[in-house]
N, C-alpha and C positions, 0 to 999 in steps of 0.2 A: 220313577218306578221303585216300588220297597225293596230292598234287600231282602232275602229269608235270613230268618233267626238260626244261627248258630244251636241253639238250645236241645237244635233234635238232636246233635251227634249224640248227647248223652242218653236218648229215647231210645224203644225199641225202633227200628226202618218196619215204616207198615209194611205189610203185603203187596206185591206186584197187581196196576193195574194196567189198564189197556194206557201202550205209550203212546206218546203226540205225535200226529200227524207227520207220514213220513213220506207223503207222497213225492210224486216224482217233479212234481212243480217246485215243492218245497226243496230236494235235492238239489236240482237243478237254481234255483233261487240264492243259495248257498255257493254252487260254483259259479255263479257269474259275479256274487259279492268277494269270493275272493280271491277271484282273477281281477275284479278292479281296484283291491286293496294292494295287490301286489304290486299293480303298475302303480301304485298310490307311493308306495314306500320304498320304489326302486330308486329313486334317488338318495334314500338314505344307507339302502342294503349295499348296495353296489359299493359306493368308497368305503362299507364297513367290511367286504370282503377283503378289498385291496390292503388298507389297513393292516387288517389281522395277516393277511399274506407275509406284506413286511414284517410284521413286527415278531412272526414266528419264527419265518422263513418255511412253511408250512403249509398244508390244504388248510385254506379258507375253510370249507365243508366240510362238518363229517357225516354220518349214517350212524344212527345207534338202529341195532335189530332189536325188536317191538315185536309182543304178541297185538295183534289186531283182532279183528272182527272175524267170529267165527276161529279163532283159537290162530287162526295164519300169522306167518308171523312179515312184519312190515318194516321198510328202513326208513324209519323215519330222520330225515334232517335238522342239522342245527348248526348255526355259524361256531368254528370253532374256541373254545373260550378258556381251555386247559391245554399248555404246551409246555414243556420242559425242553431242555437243551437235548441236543437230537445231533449227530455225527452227521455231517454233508452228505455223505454217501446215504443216508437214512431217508432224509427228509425226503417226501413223496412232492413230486412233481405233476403230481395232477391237482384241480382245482375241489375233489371229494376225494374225502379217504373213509371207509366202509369200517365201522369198528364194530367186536361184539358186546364190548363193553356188560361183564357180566355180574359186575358188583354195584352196587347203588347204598351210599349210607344210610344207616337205619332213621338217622333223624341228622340234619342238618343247622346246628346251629351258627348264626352268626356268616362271616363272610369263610366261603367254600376253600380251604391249605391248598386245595388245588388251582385256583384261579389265582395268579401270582402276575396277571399284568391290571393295573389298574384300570386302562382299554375295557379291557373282557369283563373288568367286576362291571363297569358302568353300562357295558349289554346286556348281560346278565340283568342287574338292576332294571334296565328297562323292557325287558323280554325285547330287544333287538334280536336275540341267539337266534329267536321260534320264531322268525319271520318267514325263514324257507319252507316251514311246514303247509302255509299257506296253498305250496303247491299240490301237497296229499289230499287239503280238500277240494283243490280244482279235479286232482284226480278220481275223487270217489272214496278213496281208502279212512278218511280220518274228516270230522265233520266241524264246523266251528266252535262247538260247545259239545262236550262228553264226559265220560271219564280219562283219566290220562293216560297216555298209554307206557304201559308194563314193559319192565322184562320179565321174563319166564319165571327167575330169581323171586322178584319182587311180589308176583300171584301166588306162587307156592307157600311162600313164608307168611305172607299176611291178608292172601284171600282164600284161605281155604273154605272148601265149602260153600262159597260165591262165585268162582272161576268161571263156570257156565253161564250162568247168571251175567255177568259181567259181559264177556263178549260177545251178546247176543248184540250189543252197540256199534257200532265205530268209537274209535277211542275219538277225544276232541282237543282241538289245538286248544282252548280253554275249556274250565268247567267248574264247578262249587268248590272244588281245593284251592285254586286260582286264589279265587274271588274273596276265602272264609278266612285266610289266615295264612296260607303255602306253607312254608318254610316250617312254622311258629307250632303247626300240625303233628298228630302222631300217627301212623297208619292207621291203628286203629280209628281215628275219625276219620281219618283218608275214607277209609273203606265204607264207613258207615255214611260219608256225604255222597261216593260213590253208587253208591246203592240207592239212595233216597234219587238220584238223578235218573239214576236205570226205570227205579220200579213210580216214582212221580212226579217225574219231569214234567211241564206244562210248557205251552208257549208263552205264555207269562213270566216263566220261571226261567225259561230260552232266552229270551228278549233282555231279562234280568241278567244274566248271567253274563251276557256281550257287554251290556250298557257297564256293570262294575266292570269288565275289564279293561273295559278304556282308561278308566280311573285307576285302578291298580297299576295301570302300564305307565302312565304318566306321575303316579306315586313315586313308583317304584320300590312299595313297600317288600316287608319277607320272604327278598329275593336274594339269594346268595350265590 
């Protein structure tokens, strides 16, 4: 199946048409896929909890709060992959820790100052981290393929004037930033592959978008 061409971020984003099929088969279709990916990859999340446990001394899990669908805002999970030295009495004793984490770099290059165990670059590197997300889409809140989901921060400064727009979706645990370049990207094409997903998404372009992220994940390319 073809990849789409990069070429539009530099284009205008046509006009919103009628988006793909969203019925409730199709939802539903989506959480049975990834309730059986998760039990797929519970053998590899599990000892990558434990792991990070150790080697923090730290919640495994954390929550970063996300604007969602319909502007709400959602915690979505991620194995933890930035930890600093932390005083005994600090370190949280439960297995999630809730953060609001409300700065995100404007552009990321190269391997993240804050990812300092070499464990976490190589999840990171392979989107291990966004495994647990898998559970938002058994929940309904976030679907397998979308835009990615925002903080608040990150909509204001660089989707203005899109915002509404934008979260008329679920955000998606992958989607054409993923897939086009991640990292390597500037918001402004962020926002502009964003958009071309919103307003011309196809099942075609669905289906695409899964099948390259297999391959991205197993690259492990412009992942930091």
């Amino acid at each position: 199946m073809g990849a789409p061409s990069l070429s539009f971020i530099t284009e205008a984003v046509p006009a919103r048409q009628a988006p793909a099929d969203s019925s409730r088969i199709l939802l539903w279709s989506e959480r049975l896929i990834a309730a059986a990916a998760l039990v797929a990859v519970a053998p590899i999340l599990t000892p990558v909890l434990i792991a990070v446990r150790l080697l923090s001394g730290r919640s495994p899990l954390v929550a970063h709060r996300r604007v969602g669908q319909y502007g709400r805002p959602i915690w979505v999970w991620k194995v933890r992959t930035m930890w600093g030295s932390r005083p005994a009495e600090e370190r949280a004793a439960a297995w999630l820790e809730y953060l609001d984490d409300p700065h995100i770099p404007l552009v990321k290059r190269g391997r993240d100052p804050r990812v300092t165990s070499g464990f976490a670059a190589l999840c990171r590197r392979h989107s291990i981290d966004e495994l647990p997300q898998l559970i938002h889409v058994i929940h309904g809140s976030m679907r397998l393929a979308g835009p990615r989901p925002m903080t608040q921060e990150e909509l204001d400064q660089h989707y203005a004037g899109a915002i509404d727009e934008l979260v008329r979706v679920p955000p998606g645990l992958t989607g054409l930033w993923q897939v086009m370049g991640r990292n390597r990207l500037s918001y402004a094409q962020r926002k502009r592959l964003d958009l071309f997903f919103v307003r011309r998404c196809t099942h075609s372009l669905y289906l695409s978008i899964l099948a390259r992220t297999v391959l991205e994940v197993v690259r492990g390319r412009d992942a930091s």
